[in-house]
VOBA-1610 file (N, C-alpha, C; in pm, whole numbers, padded with zeros to 5 digits, always signed):
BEGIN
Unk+02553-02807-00682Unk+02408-02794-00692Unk+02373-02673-00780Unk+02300-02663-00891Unk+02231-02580-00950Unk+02075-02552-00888Unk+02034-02391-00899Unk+01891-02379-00907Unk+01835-02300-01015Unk+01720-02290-01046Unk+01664-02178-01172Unk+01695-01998-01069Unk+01753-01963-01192Unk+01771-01813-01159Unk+01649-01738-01125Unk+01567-01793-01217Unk+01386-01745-01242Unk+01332-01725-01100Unk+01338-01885-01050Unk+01273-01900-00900Unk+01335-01879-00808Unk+01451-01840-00827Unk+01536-01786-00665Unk+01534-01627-00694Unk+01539-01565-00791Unk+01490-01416-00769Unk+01329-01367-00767Unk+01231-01472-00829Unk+01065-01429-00782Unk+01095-01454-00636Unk+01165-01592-00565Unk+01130-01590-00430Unk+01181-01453-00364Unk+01269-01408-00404Unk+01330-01255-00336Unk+01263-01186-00334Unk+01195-01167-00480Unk+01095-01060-00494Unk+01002-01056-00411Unk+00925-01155-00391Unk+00812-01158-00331Unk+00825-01120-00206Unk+00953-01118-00112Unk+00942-01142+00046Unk+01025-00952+00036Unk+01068-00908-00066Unk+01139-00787-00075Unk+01067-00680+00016Unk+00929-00667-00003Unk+00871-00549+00055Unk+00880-00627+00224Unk+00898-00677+00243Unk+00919-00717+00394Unk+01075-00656+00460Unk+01152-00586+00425Unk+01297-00568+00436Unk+01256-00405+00436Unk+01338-00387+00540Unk+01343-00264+00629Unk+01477-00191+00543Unk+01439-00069+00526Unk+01573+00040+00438Unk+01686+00077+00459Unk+01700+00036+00653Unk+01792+00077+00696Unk+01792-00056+00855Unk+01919-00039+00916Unk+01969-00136+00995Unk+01862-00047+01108Unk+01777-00147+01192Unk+01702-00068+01337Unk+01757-00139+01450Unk+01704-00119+01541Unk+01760-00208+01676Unk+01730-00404+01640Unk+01645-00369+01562Unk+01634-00565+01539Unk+01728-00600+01442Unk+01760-00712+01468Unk+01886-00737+01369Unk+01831-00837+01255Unk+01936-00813+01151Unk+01868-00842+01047Unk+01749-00871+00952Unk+01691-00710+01028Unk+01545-00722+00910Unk+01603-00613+00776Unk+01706-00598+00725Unk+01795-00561+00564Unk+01864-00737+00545Unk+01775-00840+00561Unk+01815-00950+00531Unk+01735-01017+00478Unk+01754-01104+00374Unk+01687-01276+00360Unk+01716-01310+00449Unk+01636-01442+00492Unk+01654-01529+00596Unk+01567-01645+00508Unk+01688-01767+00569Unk+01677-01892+00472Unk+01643-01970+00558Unk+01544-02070+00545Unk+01506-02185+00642Unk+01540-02295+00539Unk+01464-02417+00613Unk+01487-02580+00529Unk+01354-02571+00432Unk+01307-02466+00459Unk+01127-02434+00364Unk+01067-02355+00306Unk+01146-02237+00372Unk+01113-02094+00319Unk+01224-01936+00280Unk+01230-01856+00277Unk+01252-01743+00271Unk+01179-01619+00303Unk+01237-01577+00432Unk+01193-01483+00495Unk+01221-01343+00503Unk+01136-01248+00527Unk+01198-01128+00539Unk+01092-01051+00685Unk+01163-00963+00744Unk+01084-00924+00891Unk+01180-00750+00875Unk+01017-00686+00926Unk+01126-00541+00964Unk+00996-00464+01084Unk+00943-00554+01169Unk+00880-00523+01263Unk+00698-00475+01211Unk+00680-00422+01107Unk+00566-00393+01053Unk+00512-00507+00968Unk+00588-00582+00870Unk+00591-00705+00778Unk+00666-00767+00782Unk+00587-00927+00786Unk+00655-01040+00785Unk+00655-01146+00667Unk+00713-01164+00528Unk+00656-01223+00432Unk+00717-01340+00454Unk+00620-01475+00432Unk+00731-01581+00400Unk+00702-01639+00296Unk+00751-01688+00252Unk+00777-01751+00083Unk+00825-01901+00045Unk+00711-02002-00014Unk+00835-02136+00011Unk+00922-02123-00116Unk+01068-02166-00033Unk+01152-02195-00145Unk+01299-02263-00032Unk+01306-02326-00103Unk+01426-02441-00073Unk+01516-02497-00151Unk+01569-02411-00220Unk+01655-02435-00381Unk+01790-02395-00273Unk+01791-02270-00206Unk+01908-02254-00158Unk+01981-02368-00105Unk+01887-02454-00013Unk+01942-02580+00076Unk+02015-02523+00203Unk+02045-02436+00248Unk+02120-02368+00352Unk+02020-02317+00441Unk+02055-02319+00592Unk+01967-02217+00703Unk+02079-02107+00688Unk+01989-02015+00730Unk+02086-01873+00787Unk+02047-01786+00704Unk+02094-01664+00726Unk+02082-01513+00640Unk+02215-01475+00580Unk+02162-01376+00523Unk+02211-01338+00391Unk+02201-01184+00343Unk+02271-01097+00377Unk+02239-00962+00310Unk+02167-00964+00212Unk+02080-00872+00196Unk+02008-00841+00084Unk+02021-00770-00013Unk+02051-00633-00020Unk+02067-00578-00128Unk+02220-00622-00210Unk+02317-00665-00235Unk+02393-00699-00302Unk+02361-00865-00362Unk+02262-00968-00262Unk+02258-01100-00347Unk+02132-01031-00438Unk+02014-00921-00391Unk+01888-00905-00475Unk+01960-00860-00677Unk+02044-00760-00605Unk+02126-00725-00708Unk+02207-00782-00838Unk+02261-00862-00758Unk+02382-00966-00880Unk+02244-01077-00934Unk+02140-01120-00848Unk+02090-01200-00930Unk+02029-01114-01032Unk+01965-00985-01023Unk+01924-00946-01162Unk+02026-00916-01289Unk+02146-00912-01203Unk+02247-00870-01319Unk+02293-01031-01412Unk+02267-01143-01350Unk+02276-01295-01397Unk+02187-01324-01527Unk+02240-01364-01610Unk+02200-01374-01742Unk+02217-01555-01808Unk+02211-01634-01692Unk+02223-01779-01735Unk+02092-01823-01664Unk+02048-01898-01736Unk+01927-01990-01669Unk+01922-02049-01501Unk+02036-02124-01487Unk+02087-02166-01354Unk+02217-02091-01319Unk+02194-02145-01189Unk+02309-02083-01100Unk+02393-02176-00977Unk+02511-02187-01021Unk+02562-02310-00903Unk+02594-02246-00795Unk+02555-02365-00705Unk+02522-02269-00538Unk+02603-02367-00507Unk+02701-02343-00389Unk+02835-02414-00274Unk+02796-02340-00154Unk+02731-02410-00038Unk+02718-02398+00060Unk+02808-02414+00141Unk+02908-02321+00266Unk+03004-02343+00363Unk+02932-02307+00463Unk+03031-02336+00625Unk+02929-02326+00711Unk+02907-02162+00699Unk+02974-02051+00688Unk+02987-01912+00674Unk+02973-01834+00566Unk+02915-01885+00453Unk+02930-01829+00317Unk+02845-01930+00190Unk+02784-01878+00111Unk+02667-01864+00029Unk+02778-01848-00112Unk+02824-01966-00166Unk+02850-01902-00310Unk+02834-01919-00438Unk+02789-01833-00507Unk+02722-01835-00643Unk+02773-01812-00792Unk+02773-01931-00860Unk+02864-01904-01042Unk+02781-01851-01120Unk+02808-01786-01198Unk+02704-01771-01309Unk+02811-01749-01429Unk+02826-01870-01502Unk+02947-01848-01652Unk+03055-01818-01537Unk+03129-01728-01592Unk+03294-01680-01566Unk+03246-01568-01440Unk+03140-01543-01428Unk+03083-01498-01271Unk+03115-01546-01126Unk+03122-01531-00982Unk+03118-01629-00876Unk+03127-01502-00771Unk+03016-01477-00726Unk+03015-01478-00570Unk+02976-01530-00438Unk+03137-01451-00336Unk+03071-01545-00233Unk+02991-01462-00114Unk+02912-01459-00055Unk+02848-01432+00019Unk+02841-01443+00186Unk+02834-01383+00249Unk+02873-01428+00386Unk+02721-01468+00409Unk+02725-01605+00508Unk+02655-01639+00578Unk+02597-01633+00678Unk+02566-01606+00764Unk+02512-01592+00923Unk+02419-01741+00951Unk+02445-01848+01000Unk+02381-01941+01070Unk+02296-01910+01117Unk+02305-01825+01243Unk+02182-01786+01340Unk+02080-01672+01282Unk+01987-01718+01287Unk+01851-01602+01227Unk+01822-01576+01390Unk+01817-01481+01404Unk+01793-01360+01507Unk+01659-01269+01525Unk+01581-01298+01374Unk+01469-01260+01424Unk+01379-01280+01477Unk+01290-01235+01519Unk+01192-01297+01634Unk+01076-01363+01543Unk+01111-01451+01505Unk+01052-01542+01421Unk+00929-01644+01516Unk+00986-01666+01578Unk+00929-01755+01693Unk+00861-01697+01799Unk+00845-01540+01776Unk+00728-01450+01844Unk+00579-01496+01875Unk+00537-01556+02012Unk+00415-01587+01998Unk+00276-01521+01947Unk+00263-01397+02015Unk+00177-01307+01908Unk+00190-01316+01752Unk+00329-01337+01705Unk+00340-01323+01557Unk+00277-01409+01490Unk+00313-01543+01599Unk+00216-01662+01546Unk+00107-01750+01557Unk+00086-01630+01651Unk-00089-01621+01678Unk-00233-01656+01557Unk-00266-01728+01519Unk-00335-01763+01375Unk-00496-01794+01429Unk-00580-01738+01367Unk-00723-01824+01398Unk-00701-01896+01247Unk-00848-01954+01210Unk-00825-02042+01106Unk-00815-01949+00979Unk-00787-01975+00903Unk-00781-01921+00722Unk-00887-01924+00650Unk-00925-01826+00617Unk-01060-01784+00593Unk-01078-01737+00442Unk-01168-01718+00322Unk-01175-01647+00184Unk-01182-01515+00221Unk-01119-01483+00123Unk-01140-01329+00157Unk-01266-01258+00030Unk-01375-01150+00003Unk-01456-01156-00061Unk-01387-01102-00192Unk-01439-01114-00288Unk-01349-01040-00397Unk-01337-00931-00394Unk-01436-00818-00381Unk-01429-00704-00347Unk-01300-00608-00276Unk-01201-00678-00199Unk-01136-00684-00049Unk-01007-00662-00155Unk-00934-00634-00169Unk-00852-00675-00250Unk-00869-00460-00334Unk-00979-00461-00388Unk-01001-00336-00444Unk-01030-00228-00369Unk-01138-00254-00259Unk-01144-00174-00138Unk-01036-00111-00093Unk-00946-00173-00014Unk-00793-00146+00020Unk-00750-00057-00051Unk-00696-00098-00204Unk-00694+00018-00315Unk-00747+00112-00309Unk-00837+00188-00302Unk-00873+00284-00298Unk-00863+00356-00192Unk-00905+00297-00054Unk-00893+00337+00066Unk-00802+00381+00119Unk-00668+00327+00084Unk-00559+00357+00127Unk-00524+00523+00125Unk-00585+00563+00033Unk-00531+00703-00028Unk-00578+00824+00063Unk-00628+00803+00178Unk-00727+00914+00224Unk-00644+00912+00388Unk-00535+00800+00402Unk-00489+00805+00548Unk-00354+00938+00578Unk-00365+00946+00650Unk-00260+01077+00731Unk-00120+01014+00743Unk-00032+01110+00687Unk+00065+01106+00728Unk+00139+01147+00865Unk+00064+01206+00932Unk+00082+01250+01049Unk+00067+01113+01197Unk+00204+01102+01245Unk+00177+00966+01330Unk+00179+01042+01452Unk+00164+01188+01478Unk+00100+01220+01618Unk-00037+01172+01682Unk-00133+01109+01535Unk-00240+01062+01583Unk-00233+00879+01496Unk-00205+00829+01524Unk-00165+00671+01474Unk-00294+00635+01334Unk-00371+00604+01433Unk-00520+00559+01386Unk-00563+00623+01221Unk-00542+00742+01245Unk-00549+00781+01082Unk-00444+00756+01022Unk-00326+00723+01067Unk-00250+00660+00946Unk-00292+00525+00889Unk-00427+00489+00957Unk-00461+00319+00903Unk-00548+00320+00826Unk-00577+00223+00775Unk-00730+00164+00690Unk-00773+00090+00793Unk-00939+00113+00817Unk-01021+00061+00918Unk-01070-00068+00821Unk-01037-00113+00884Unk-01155-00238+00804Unk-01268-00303+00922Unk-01378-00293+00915Unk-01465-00321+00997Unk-01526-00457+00934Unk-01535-00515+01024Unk-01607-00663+01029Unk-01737-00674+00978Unk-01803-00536+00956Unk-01948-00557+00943Unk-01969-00507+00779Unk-01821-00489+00742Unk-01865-00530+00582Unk-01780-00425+00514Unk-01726-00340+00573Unk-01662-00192+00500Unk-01544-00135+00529Unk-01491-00088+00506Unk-01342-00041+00485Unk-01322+00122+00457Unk-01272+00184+00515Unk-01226+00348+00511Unk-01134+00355+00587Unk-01051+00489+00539Unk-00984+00583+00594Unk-01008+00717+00611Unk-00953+00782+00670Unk-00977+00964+00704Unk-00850+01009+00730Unk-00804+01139+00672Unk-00715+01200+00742Unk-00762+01332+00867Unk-00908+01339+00888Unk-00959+01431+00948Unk-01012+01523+00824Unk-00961+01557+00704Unk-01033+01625+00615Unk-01080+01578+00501Unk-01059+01456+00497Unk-01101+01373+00386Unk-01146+01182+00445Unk-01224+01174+00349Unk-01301+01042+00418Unk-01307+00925+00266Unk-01291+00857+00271Unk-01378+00747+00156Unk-01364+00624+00226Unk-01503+00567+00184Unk-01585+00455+00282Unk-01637+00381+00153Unk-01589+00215+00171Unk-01611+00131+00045Unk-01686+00024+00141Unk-01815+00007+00101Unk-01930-00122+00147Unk-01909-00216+00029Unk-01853-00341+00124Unk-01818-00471+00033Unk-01958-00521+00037Unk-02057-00472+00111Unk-02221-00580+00067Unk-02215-00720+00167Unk-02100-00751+00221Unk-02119-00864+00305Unk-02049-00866+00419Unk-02036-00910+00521Unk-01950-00913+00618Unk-01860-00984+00624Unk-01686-00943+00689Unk-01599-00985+00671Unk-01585-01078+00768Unk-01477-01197+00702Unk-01466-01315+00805Unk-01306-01251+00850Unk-01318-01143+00946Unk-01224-01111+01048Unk-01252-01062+01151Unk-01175-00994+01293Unk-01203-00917+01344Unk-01158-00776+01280Unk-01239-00631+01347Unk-01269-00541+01266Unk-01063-00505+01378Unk-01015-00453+01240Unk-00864-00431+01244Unk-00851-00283+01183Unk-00698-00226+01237Unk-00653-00118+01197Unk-00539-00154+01099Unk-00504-00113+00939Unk-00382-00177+00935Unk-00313-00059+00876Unk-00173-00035+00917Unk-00120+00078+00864Unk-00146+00082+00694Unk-00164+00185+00617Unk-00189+00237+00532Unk-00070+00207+00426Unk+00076+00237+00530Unk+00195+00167+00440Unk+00206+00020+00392Unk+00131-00080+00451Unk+00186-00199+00447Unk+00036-00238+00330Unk-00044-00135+00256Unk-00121-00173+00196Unk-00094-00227+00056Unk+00003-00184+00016Unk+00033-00186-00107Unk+00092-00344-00151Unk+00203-00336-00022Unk+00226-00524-00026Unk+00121-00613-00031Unk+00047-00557+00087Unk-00047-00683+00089Unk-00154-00687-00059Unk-00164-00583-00122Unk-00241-00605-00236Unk-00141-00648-00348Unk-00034-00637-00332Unk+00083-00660-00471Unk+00042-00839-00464Unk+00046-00892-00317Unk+00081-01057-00351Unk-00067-01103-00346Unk-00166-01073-00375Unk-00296-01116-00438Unk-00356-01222-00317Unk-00361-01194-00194Unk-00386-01271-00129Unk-00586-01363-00148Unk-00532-01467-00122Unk-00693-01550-00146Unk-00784-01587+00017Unk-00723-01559+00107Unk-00729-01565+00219Unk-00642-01533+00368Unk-00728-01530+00467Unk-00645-01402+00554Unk-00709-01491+00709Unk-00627-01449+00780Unk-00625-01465+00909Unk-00602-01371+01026Unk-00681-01346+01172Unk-00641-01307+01242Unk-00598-01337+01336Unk-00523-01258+01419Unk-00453-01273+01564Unk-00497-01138+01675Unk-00391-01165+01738Unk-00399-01076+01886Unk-00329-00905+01782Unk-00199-00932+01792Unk-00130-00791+01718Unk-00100-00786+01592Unk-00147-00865+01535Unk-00108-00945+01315Unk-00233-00927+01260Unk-00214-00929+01183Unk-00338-01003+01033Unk-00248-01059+00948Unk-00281-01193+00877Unk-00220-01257+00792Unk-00294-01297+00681Unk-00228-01279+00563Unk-00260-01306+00443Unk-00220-01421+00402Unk-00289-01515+00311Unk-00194-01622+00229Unk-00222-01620+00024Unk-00185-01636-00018Unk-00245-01643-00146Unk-00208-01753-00219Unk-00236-01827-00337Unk-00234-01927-00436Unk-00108-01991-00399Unk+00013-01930-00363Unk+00178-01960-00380Unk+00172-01979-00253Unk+00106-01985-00163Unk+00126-02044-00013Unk+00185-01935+00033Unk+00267-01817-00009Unk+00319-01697+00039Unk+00199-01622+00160Unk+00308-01663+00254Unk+00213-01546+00407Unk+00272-01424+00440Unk+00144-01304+00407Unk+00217-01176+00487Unk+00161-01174+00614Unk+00257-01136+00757Unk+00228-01078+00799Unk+00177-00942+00865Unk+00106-00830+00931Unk+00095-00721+00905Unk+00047-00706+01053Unk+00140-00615+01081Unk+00126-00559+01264Unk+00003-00455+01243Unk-00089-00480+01322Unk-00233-00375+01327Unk-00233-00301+01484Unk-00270-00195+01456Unk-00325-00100+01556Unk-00442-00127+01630Unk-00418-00170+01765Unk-00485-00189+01821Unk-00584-00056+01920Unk-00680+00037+01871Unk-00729+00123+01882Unk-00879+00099+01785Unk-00971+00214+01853Unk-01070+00220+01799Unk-01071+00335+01683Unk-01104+00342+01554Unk-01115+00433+01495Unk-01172+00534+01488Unk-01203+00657+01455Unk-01250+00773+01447Unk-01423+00761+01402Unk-01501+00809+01472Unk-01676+00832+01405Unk-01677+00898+01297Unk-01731+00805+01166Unk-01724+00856+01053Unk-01845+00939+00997Unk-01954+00943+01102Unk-02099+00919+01033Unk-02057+01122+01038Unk-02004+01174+01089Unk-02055+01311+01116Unk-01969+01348+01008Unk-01917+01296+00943Unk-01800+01316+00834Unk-01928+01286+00688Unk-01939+01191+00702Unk-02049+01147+00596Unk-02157+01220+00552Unk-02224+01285+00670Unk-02345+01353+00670Unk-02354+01487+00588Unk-02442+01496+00491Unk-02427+01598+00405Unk-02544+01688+00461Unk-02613+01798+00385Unk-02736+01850+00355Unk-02776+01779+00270Unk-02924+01789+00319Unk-03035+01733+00149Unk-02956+01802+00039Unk-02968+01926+00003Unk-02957+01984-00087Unk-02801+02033-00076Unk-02730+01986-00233Unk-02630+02032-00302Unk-02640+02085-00436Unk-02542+02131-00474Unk-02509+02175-00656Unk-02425+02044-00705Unk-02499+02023-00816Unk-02424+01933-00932Unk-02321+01974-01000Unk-02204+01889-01024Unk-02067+01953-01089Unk-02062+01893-01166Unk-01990+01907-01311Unk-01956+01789-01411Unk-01788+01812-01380Unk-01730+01744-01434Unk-01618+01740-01420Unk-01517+01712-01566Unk-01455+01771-01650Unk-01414+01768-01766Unk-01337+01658-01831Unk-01388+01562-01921Unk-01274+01413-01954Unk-01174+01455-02000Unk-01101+01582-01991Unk-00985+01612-02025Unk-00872+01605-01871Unk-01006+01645-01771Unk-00915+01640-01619Unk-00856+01492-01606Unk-00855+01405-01646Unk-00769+01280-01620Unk-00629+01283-01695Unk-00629+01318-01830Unk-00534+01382-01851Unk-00411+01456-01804Unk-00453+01568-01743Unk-00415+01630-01723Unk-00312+01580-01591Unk-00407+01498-01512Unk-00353+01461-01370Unk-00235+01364-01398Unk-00214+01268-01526Unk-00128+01197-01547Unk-00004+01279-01539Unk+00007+01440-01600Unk+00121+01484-01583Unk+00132+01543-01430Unk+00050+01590-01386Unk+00038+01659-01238Unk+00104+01558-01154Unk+00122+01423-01179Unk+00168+01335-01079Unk+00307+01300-01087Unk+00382+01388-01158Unk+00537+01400-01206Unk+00611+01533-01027Unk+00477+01556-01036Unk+00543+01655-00942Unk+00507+01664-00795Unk+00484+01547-00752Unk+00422+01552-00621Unk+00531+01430-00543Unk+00471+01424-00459Unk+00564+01336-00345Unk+00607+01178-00403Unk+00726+01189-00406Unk+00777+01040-00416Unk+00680+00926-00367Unk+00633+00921-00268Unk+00571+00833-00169Unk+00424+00818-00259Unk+00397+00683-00291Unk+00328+00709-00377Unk+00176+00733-00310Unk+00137+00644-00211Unk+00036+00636-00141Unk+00011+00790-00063Unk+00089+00863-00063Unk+00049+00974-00056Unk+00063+01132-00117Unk+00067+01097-00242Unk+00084+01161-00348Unk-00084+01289-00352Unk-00051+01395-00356Unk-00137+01495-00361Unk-00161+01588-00447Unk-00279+01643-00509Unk-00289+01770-00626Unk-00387+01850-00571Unk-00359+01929-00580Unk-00506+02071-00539Unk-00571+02104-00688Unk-00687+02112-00660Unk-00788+02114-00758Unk-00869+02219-00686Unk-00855+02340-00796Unk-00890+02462-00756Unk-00986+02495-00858Unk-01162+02555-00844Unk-01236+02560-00932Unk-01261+02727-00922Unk-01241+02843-01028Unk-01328+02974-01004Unk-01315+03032-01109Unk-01386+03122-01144Unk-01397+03210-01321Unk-01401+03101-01429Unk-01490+03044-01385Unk-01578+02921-01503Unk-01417+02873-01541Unk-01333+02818-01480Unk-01195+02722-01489Unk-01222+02653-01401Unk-01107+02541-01426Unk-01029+02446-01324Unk-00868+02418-01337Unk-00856+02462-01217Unk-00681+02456-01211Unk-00644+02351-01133Unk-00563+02285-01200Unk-00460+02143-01166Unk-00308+02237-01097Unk-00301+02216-00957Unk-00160+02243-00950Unk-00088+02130-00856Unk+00004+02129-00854Unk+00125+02050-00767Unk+00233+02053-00764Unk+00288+02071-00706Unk+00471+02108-00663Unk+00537+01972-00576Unk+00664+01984-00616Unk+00764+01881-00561Unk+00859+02024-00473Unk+00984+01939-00450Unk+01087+02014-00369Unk+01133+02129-00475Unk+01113+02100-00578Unk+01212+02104-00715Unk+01133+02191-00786Unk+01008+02190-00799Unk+00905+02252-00907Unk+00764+02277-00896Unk+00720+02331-00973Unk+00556+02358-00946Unk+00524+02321-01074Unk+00384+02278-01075Unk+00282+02247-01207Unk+00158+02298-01193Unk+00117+02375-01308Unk+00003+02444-01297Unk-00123+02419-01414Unk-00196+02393-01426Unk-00260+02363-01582Unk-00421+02434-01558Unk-00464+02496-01658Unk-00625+02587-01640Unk-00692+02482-01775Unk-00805+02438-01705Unk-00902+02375-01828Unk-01054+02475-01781Unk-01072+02525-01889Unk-01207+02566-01909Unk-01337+02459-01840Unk-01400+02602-01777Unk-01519+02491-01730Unk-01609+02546-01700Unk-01726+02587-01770Unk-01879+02623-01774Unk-01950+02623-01640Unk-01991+02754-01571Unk-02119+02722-01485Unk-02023+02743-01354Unk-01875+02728-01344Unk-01837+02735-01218Unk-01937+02882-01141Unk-01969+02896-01041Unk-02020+03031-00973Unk-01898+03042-00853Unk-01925+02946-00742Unk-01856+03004-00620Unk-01714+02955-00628Unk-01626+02970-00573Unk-01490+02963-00558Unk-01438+02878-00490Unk-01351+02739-00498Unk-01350+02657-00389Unk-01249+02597-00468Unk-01164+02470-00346Unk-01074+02420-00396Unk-01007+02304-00295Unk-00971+02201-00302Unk-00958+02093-00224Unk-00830+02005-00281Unk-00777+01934-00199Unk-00690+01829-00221Unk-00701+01662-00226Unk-00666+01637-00330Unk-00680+01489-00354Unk-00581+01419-00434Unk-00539+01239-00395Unk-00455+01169-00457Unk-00468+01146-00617Unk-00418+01173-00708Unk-00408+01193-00799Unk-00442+01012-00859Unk-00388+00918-00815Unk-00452+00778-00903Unk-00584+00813-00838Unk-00639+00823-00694Unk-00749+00778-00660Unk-00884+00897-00743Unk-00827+01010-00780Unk-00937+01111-00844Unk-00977+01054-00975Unk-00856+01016-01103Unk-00871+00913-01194Unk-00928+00824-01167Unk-00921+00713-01031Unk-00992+00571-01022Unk-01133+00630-01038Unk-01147+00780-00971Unk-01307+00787-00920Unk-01332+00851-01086Unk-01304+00935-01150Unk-01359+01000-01244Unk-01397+00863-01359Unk-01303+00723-01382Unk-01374+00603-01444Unk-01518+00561-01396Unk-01577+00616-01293Unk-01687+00533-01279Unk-01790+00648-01250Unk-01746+00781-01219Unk-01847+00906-01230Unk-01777+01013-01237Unk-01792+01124-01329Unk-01729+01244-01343Unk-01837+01345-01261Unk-01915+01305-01208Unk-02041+01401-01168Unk-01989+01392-00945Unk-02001+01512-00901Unk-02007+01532-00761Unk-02107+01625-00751Unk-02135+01650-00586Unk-02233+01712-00522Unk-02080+01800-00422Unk-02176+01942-00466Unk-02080+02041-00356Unk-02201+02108-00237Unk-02159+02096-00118Unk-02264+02097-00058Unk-02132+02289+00025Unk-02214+02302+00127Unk-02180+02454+00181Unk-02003+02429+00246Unk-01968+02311+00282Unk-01824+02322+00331Unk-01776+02162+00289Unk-01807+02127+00179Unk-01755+01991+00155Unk-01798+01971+00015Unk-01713+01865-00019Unk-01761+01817-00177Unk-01760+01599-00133Unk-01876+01585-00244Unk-01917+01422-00209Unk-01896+01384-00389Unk-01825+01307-00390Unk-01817+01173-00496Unk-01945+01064-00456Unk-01974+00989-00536Unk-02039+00861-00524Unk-02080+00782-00602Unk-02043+00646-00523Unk-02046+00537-00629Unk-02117+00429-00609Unk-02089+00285-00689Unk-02240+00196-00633Unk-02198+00173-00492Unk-02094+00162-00440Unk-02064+00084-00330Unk-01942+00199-00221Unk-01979+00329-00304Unk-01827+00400-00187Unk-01888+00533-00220Unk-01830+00596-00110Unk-01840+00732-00084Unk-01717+00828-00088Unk-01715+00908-00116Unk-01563+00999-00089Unk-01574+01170-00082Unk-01531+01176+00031Unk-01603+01362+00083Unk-01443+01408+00142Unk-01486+01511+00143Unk-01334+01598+00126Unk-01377+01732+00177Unk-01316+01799+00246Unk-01349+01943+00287Unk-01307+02055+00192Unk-01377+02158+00181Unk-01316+02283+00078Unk-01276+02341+00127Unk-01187+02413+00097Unk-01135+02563+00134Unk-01184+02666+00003Unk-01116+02764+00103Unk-01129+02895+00008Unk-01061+02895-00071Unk-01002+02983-00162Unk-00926+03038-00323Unk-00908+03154-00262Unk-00764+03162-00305Unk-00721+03348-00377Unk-00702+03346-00477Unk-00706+03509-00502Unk-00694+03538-00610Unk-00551+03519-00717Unk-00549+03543-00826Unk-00444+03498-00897Unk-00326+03616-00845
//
């Protein structure tokens, strides 16, 4: 039996962010898992499934060594020999064999997991929201809830880490219940372009164009009151903000945390400047751009794509007595200041 190389490594791809980095008490979520229909991957937070049936085999399959050799495969097709214990693959003067596992072991057949109301559109908006939102959740899992994106049913979407807030109004109300979803599993669910979504008891599920379903374990908790976070004074000072600072942040983001979703720069404003800094384990980055009119002294932290996303659609903020506000047609984003020292 031959299959296209093409479509048996997109199907990998796609279910990849579902695969856990390391072996946990559940067994085989560092696996594919092959049905008569799909390709699966599970690591207790995400569940992707994917149709594809080129393999022809049930059972699992290590992952990182088959993800591997297929990118290293350089022939169109690939002849597949199914045994009851082993997966093996030619490519030219190539051939590996693969151990098999028959029994899939994951809790596939979890009733909560497959808990579904009906499948619903999701608004277009939903999709970009997330994006942005994501960037403002805590890394800190002593308090859970801020490590999530709230998505509320009544139309809007935010996160907070306690010192930072941004709140995106989609204009309509969502066809879900209002859910917590970890902040990590955001990125998948926006990579596979989902067109519609479903809820459950402990899940939310996505589906998109390719029939591909994520699953996504949600926090079942109420989120944090945002309004006292939101609330400004009437009266603030107007800031401009320099079209050279986007710039600048492209290199600032060489030096901050691997992790991309929570990637950080301090943006420090005083003596009519603005200083870009950020440090890794390894290094520090520092950059001064001139900047007219600064008076008081202040300085705050923010994700380096999400300050760029915001400076495309307004370079202008409001600094009010212990906070600074962004704003846009449809989102908000406030952040607490601190003080500055001196050089």
């Amino acid at each position: 039996m031959e299959i296209s190389v093409k479509d048996f490594k997109h199907a990998l791809e796609v279910v990849k962010p579902g695969l856990a980095a390391k072996e946990t008490t559940i067994e085989q979520v560092t696996a594919f898992a092959f049905t008569e229909t799909n390709v699966i991957t599970y690591n207790d937070e995400l569940c992707i499934q994917h149709p594809f049936s080129g393999l022809n085999a049930v059972g699992v399959v290590q992952a990182d060594e088959l993800y591997k050799f297929l990118n290293k495969v350089r022939t169109e097709n690939i002849k597949v020999d199914i045994s009851e214990n082993s997966v093996l693959l030619k490519s030219g003067r190539s051939k590996v064999e693969f151990n098999l596992s028959s029994e899939i072991k994951l809790p596939l057949d979890d009733k909560k997991l497959n808990e579904k109301g009906k499948w619903k559109a999701i608004p277009k908006k939903f999709l970009d929201a997330l994006t942005m939102t994501r960037s403002c959740a805590s890394r800190d899992m002593s308090d859970p809830k801020l490590t999530c994106v709230h998505v509320n049913k009544k139309g809007f979407i935010e996160s907070s880490d306690g010192d930072r807030l941004i709140q995106y109004k989609l204009g309509e109300k969502l066809p879900l219940n209002t859910v917590l979803i970890p902040a990590t599993s955001v990125t998948a669910i926006v990579r596979m372009q989902p067109t519609k979504v479903a809820t459950g008891e402990e899940w939310i599920h996505f589906k998109n164009e390719e029939n591909t379903v994520l699953s996504c374990r949600v926090l079942n908790e109420d989120f944090v009151q945002t309004e006292a976070i939101l609330k400004t004074e009437k009266k603030g000072i107007k800031l401009n903000f320099p079209e050279e600072l986007a710039v600048v942040l492209d290199t600032a983001e060489i030096f901050t945390s691997s992790t991309l979703e929570f990637q950080t720069v301090t943006i420090t404003l005083k003596k009519n400047k603005l200083i870009v800094s950020a440090k890794s384990d390894t290094a520090k980055f520092r950059e001064d751009i001139e900047m007219k009119d600064v008076k008081d002294s202040f300085a705050f932290q923010i994700t380096p794509y999400l300050l760029k996303d915001i400076l495309k659609q307004t370079t202008t903020c409001t600094i009010y007595k212990d906070r600074l506000l962004f704003k846009g047609e449809n989102w908000k984003y406030v952040t607490a200041l601190s003080g500055v020292t001196e050089d």
